[in-house]
mmCIF file as gemmi writes it, N, C-alpha and C atoms, coordinates in Angstrom:
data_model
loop_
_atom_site.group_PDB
_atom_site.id
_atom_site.type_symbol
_atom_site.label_atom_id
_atom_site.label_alt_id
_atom_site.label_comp_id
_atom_site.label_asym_id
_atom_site.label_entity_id
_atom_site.label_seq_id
_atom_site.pdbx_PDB_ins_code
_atom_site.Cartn_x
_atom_site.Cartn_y
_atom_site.Cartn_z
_atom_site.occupancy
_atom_site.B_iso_or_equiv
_atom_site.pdbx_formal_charge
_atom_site.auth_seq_id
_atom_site.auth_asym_id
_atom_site.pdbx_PDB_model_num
ATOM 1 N N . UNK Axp A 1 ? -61.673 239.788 -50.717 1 0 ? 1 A 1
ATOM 2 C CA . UNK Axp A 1 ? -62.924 239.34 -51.289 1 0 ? 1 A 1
ATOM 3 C C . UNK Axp A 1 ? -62.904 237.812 -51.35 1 0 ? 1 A 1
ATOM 4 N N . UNK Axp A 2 ? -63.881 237.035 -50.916 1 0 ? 2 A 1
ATOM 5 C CA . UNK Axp A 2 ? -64.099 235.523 -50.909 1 0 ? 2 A 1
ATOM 6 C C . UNK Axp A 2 ? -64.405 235.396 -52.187 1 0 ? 2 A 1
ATOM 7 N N . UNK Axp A 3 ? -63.985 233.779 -52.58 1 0 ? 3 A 1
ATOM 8 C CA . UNK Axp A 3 ? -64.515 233.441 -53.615 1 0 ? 3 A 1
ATOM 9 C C . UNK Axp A 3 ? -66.622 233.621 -54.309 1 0 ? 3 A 1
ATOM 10 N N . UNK Axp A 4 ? -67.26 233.593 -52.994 1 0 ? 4 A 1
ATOM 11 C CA . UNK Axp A 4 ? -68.502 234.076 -52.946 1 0 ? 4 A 1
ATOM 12 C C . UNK Axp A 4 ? -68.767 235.256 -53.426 1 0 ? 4 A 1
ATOM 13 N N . UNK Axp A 5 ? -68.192 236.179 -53.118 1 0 ? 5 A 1
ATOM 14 C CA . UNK Axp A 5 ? -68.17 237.47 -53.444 1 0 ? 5 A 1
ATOM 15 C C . UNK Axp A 5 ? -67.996 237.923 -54.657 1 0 ? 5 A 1
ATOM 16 N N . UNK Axp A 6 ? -66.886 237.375 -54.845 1 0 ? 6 A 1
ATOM 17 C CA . UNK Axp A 6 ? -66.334 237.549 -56.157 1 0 ? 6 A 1
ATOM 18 C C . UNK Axp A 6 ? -67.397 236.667 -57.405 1 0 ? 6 A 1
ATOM 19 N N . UNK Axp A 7 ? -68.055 235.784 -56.839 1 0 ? 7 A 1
ATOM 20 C CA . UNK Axp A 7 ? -68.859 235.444 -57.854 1 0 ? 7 A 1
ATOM 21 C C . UNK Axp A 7 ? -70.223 236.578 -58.046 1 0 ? 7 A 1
ATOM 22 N N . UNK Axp A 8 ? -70.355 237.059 -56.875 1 0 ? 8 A 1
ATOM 23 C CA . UNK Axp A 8 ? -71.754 237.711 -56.829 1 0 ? 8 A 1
ATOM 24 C C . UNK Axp A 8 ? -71.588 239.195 -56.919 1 0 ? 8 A 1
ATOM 25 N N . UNK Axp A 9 ? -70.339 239.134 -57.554 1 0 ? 9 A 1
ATOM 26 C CA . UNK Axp A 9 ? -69.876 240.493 -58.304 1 0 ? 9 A 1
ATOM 27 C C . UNK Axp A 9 ? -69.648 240.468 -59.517 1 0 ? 9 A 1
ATOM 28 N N . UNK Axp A 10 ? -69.466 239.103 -60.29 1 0 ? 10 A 1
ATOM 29 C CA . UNK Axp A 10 ? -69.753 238.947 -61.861 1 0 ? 10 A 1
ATOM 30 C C . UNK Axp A 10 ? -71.48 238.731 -61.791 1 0 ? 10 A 1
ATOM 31 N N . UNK Axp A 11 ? -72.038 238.323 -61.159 1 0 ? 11 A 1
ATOM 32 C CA . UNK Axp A 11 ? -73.59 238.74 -61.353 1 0 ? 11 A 1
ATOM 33 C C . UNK Axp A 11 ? -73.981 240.041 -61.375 1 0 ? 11 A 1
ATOM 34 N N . UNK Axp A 12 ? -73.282 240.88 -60.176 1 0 ? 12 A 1
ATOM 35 C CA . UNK Axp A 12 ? -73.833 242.319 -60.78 1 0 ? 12 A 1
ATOM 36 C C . UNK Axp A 12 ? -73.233 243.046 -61.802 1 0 ? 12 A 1
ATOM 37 N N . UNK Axp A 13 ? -72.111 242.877 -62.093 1 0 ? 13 A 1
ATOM 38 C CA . UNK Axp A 13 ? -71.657 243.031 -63.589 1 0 ? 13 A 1
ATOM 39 C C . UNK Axp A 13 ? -72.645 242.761 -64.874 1 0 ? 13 A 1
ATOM 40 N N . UNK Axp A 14 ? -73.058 241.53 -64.64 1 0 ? 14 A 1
ATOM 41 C CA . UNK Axp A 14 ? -73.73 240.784 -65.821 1 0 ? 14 A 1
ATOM 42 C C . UNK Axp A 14 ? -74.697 241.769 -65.588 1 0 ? 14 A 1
ATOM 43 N N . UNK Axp A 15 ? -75.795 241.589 -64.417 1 0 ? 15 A 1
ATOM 44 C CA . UNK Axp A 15 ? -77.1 242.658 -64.847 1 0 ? 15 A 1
ATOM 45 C C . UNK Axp A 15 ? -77.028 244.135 -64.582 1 0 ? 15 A 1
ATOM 46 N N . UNK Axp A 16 ? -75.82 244.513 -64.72 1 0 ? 16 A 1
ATOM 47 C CA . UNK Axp A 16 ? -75.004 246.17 -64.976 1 0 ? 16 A 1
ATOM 48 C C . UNK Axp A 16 ? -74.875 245.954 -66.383 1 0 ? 16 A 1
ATOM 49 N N . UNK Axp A 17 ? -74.372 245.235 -67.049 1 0 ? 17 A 1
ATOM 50 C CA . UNK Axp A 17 ? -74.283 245.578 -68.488 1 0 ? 17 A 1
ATOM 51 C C . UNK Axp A 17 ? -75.674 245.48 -69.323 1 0 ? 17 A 1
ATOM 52 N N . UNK Axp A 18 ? -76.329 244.211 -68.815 1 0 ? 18 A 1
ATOM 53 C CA . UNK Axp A 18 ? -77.736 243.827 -69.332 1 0 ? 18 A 1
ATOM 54 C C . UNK Axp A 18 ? -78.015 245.223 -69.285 1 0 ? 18 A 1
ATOM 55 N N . UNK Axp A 19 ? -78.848 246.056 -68.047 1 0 ? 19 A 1
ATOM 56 C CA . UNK Axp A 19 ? -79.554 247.183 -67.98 1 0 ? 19 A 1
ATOM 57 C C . UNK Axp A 19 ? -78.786 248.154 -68.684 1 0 ? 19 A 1
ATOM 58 N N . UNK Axp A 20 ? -78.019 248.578 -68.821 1 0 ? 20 A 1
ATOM 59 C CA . UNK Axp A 20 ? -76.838 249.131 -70.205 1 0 ? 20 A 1
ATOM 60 C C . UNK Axp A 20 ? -77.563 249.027 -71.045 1 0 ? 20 A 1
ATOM 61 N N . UNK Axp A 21 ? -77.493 247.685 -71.747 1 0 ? 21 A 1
ATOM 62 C CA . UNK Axp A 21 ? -77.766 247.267 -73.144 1 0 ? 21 A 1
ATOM 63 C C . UNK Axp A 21 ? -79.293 247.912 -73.421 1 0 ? 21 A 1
ATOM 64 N N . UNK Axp A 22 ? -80.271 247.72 -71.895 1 0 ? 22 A 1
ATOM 65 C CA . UNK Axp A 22 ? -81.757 248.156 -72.013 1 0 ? 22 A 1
ATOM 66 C C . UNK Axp A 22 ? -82.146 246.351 -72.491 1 0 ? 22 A 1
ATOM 67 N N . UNK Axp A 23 ? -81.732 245.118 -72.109 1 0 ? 23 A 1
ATOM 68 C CA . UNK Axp A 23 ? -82.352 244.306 -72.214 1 0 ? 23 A 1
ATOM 69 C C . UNK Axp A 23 ? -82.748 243.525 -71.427 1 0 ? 23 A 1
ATOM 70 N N . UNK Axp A 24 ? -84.142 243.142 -71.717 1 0 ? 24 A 1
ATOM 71 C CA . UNK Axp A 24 ? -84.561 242.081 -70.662 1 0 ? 24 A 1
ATOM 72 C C . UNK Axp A 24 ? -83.77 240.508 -70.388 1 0 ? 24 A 1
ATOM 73 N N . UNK Axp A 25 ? -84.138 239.779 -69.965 1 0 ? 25 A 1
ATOM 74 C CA . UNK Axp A 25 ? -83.399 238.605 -68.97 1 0 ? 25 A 1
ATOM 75 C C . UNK Axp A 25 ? -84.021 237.673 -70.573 1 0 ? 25 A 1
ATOM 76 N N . UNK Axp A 26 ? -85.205 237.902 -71.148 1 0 ? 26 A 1
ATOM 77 C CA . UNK Axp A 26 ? -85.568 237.108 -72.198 1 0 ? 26 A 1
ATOM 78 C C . UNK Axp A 26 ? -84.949 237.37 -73.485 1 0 ? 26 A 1
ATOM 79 N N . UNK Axp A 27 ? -84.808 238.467 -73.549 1 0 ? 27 A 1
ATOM 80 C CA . UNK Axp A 27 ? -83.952 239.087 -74.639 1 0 ? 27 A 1
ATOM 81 C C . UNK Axp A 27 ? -82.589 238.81 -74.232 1 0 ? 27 A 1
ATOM 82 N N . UNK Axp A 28 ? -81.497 238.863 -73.507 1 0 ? 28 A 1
ATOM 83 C CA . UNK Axp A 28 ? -80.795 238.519 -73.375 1 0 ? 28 A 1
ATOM 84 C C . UNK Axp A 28 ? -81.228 236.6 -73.531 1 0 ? 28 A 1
ATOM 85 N N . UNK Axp A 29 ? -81.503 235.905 -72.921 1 0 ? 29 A 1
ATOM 86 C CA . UNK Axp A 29 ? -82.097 234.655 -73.396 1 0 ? 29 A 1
ATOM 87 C C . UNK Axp A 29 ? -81.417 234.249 -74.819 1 0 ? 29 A 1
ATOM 88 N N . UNK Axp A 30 ? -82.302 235.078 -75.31 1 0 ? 30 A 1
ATOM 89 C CA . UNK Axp A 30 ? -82.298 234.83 -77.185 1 0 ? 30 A 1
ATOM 90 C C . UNK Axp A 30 ? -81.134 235.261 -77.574 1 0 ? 30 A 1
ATOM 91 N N . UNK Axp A 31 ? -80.625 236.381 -77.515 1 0 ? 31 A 1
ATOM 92 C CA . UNK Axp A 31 ? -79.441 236.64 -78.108 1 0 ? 31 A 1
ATOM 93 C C . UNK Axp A 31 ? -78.7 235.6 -77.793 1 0 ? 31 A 1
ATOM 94 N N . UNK Axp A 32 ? -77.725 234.595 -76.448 1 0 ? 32 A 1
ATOM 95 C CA . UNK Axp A 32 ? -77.305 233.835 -76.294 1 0 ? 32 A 1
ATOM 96 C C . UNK Axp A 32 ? -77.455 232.607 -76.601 1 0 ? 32 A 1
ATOM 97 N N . UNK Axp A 33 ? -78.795 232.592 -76.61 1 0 ? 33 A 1
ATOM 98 C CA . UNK Axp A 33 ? -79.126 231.062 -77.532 1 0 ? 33 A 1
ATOM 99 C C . UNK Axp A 33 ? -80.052 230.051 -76.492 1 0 ? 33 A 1
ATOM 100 N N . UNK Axp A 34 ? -80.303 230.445 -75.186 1 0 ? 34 A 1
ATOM 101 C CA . UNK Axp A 34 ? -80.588 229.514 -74.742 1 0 ? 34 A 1
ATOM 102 C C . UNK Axp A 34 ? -82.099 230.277 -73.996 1 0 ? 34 A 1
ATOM 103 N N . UNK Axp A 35 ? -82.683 229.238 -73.124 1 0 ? 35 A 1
ATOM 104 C CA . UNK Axp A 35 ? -84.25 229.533 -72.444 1 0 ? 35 A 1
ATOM 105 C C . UNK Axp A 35 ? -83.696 230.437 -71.518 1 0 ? 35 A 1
ATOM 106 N N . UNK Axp A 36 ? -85.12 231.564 -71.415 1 0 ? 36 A 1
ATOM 107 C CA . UNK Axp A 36 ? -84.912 232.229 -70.342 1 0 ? 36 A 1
ATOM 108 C C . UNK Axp A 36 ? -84.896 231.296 -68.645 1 0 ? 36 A 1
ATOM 109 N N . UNK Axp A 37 ? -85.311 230.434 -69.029 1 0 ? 37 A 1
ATOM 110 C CA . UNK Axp A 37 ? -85.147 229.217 -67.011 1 0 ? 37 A 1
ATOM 111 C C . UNK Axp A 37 ? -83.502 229.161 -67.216 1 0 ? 37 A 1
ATOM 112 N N . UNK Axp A 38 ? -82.641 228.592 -68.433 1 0 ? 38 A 1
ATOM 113 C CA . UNK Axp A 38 ? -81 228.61 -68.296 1 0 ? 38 A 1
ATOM 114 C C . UNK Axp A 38 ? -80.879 229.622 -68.296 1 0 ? 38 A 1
ATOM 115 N N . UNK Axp A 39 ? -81.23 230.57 -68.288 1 0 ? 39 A 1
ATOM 116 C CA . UNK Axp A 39 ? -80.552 232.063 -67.957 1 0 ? 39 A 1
ATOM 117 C C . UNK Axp A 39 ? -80.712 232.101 -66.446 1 0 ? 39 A 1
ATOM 118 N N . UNK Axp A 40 ? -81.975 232.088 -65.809 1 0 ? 40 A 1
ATOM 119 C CA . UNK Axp A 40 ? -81.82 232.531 -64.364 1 0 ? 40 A 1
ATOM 120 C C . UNK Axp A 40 ? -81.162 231.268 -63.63 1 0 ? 40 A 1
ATOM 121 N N . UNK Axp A 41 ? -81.211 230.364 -64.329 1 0 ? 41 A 1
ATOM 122 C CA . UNK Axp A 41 ? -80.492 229.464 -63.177 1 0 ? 41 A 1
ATOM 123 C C . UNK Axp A 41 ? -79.008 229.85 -63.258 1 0 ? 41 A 1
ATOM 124 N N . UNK Axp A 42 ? -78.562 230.234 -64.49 1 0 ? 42 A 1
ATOM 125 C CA . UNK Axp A 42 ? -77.063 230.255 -64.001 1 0 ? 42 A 1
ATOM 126 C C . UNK Axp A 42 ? -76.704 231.838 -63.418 1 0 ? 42 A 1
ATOM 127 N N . UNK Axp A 43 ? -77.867 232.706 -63.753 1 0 ? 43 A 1
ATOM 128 C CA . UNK Axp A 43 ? -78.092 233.632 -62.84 1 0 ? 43 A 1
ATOM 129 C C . UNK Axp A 43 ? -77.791 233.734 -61.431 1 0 ? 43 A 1
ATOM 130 N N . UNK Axp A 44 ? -78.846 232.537 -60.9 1 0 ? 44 A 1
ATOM 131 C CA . UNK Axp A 44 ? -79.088 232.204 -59.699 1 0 ? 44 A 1
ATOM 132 C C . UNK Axp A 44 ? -77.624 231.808 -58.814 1 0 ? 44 A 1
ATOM 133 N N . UNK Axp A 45 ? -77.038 231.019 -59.386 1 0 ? 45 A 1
ATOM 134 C CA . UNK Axp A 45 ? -75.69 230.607 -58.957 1 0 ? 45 A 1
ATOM 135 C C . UNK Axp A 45 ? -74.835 230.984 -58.868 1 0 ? 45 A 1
ATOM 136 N N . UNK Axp A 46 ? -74.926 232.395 -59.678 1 0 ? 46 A 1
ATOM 137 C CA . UNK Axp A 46 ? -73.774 233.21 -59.542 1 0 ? 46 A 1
ATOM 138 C C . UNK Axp A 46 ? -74.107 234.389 -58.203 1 0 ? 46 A 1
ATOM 139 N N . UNK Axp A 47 ? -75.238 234.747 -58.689 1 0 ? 47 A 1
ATOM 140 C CA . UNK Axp A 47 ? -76.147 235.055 -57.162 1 0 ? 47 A 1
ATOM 141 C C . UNK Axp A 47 ? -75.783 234.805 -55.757 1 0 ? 47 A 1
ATOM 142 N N . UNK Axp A 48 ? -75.595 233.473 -55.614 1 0 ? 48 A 1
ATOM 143 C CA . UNK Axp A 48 ? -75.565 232.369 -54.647 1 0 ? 48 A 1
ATOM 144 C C . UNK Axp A 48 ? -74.337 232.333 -54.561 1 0 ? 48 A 1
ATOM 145 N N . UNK Axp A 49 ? -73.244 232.81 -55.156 1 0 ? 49 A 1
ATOM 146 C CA . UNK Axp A 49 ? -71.704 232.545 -54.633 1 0 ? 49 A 1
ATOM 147 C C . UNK Axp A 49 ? -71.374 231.549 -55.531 1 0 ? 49 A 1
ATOM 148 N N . UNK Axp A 50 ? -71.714 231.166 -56.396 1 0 ? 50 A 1
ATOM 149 C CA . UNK Axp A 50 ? -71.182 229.703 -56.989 1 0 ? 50 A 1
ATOM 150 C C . UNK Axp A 50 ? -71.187 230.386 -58.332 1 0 ? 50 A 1
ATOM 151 N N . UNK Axp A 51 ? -69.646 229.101 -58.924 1 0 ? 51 A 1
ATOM 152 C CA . UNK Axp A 51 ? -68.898 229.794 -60.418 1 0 ? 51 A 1
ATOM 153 C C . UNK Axp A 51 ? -70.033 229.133 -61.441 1 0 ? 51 A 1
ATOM 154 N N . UNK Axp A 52 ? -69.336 229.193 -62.643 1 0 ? 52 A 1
ATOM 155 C CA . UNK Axp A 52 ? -70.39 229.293 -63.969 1 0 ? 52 A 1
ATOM 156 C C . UNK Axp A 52 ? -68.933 228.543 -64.549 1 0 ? 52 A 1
ATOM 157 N N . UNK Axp A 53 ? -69.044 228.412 -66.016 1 0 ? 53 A 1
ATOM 158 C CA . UNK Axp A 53 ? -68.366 228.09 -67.262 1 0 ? 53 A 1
ATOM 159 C C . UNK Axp A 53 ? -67.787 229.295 -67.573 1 0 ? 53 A 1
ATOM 160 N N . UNK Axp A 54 ? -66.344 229.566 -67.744 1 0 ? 54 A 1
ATOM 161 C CA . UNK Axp A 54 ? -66.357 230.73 -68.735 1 0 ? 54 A 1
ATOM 162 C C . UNK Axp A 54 ? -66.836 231.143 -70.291 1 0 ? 54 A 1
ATOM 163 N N . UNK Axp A 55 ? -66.73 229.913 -70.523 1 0 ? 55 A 1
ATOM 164 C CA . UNK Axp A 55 ? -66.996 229.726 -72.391 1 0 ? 55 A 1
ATOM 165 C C . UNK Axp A 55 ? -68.517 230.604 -71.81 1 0 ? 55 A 1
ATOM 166 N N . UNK Axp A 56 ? -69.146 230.618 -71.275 1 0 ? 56 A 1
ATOM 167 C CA . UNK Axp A 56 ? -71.025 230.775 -70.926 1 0 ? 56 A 1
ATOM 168 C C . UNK Axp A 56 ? -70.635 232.094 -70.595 1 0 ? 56 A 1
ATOM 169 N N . UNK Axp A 57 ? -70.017 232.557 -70.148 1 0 ? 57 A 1
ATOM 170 C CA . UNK Axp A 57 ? -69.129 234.145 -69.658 1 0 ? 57 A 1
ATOM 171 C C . UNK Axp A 57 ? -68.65 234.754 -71.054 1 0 ? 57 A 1
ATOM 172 N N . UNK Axp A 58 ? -68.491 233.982 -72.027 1 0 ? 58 A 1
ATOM 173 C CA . UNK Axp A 58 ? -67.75 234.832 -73.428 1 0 ? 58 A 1
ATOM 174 C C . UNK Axp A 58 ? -68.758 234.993 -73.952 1 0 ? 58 A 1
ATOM 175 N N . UNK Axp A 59 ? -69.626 234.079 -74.25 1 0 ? 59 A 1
ATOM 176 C CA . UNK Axp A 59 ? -71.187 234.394 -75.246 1 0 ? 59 A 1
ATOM 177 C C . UNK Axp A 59 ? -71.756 235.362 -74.694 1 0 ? 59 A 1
ATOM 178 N N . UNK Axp A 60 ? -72.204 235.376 -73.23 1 0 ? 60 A 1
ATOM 179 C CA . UNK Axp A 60 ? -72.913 237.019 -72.523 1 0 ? 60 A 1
ATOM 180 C C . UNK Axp A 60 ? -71.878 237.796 -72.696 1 0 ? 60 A 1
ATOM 181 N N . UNK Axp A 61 ? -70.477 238.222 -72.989 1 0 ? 61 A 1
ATOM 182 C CA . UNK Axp A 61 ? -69.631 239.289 -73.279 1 0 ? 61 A 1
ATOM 183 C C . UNK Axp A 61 ? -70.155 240.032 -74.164 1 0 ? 61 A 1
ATOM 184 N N . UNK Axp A 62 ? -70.034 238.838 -75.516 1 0 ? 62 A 1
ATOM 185 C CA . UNK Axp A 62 ? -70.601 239.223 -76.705 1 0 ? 62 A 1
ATOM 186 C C . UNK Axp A 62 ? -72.072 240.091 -76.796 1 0 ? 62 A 1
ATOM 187 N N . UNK Axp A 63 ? -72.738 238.912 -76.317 1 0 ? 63 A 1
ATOM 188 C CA . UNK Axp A 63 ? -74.245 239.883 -76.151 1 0 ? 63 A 1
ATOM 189 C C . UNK Axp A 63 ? -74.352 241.085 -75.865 1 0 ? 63 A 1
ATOM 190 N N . UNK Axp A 64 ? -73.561 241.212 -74.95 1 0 ? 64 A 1
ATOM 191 C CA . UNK Axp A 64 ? -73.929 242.344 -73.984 1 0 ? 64 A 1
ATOM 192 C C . UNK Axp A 64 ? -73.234 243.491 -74.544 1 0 ? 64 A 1
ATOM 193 N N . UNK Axp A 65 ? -71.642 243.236 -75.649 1 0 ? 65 A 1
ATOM 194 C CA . UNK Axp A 65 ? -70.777 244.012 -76.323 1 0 ? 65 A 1
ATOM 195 C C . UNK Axp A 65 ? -70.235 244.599 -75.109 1 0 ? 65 A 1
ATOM 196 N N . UNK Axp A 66 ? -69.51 243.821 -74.299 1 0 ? 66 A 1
ATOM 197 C CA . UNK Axp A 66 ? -68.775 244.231 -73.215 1 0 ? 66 A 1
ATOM 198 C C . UNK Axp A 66 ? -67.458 243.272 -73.297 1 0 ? 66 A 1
ATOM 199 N N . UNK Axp A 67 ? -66.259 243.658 -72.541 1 0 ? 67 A 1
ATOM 200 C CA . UNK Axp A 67 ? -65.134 243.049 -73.008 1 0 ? 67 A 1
ATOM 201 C C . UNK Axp A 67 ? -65.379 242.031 -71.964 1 0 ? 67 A 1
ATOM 202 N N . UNK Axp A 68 ? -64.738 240.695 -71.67 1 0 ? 68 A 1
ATOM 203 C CA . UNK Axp A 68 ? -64.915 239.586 -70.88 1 0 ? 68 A 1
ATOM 204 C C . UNK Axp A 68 ? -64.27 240.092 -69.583 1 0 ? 68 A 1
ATOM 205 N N . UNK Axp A 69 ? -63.131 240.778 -69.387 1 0 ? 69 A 1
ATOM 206 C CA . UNK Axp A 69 ? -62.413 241.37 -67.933 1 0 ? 69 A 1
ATOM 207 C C . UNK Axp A 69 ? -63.725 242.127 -67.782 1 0 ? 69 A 1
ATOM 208 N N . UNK Axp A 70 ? -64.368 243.005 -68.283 1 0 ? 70 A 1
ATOM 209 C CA . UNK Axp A 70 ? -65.331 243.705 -67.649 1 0 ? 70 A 1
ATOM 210 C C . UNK Axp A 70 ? -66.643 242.879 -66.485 1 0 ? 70 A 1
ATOM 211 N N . UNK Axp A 71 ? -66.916 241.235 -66.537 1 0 ? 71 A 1
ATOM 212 C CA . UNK Axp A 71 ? -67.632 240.677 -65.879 1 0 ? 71 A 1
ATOM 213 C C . UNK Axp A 71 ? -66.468 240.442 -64.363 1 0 ? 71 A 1
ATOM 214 N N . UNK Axp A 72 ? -65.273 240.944 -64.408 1 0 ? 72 A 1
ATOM 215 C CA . UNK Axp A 72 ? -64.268 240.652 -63.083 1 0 ? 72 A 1
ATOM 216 C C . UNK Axp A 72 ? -64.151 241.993 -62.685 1 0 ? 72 A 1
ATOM 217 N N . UNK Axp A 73 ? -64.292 243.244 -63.063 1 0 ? 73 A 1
ATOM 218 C CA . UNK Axp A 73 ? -64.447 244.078 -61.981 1 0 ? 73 A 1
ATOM 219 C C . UNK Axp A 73 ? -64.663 244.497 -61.564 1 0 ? 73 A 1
ATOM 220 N N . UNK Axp A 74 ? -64.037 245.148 -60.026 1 0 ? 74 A 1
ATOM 221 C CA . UNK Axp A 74 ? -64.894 245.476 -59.408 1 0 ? 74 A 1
ATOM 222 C C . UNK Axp A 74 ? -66.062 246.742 -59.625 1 0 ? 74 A 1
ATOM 223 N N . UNK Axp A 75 ? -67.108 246.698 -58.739 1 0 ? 75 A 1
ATOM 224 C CA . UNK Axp A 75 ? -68.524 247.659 -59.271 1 0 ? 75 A 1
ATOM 225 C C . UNK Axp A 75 ? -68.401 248.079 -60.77 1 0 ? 75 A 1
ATOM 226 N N . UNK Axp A 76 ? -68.178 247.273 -61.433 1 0 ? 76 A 1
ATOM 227 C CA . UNK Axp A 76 ? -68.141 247.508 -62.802 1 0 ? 76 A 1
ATOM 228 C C . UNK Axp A 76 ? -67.688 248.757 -63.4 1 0 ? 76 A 1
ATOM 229 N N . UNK Axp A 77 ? -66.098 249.029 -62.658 1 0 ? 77 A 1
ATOM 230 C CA . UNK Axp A 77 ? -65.553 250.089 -62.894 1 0 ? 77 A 1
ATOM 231 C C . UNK Axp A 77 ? -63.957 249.272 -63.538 1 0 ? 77 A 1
């Protein structure tokens, strides 16, 4: 797996747990603290093959009430 990949497999993680939770991209938003536009952009980048912050990876853990290894594996198994 490329580093690309591997990023755009913590994105589908992230909106695997979101749809879990049953929350929207705005609701998720709020719970984390920030605008729904900083949500899709760092969305977007992870999308796109490109890394994020982890500290920004622990707050969506929380949100989402998922453990932080759970955004690293694979098909969210």
């Amino acid at each position: 797996m490329t580093m690309s990949e591997y990023h755009r497999n913590v994105y589908a993680n992230i909106e695997l747990a979101r749809n879990r939770k049953g929350l929207t991209k705005g609701e998720l938003a709020n719970e984390i603290g920030i605008s729904k536009s900083a949500l899709s952009f760092v969305l977007n980048r992870l999308k796109n093959g490109k890394t994020i912050n982890t500290k920004t990876l622990e707050k969506w853990a929380d949100a989402l009430n998922v453990p932080f290894s759970f955004f690293f594996e694979v098909n969210g198994n």
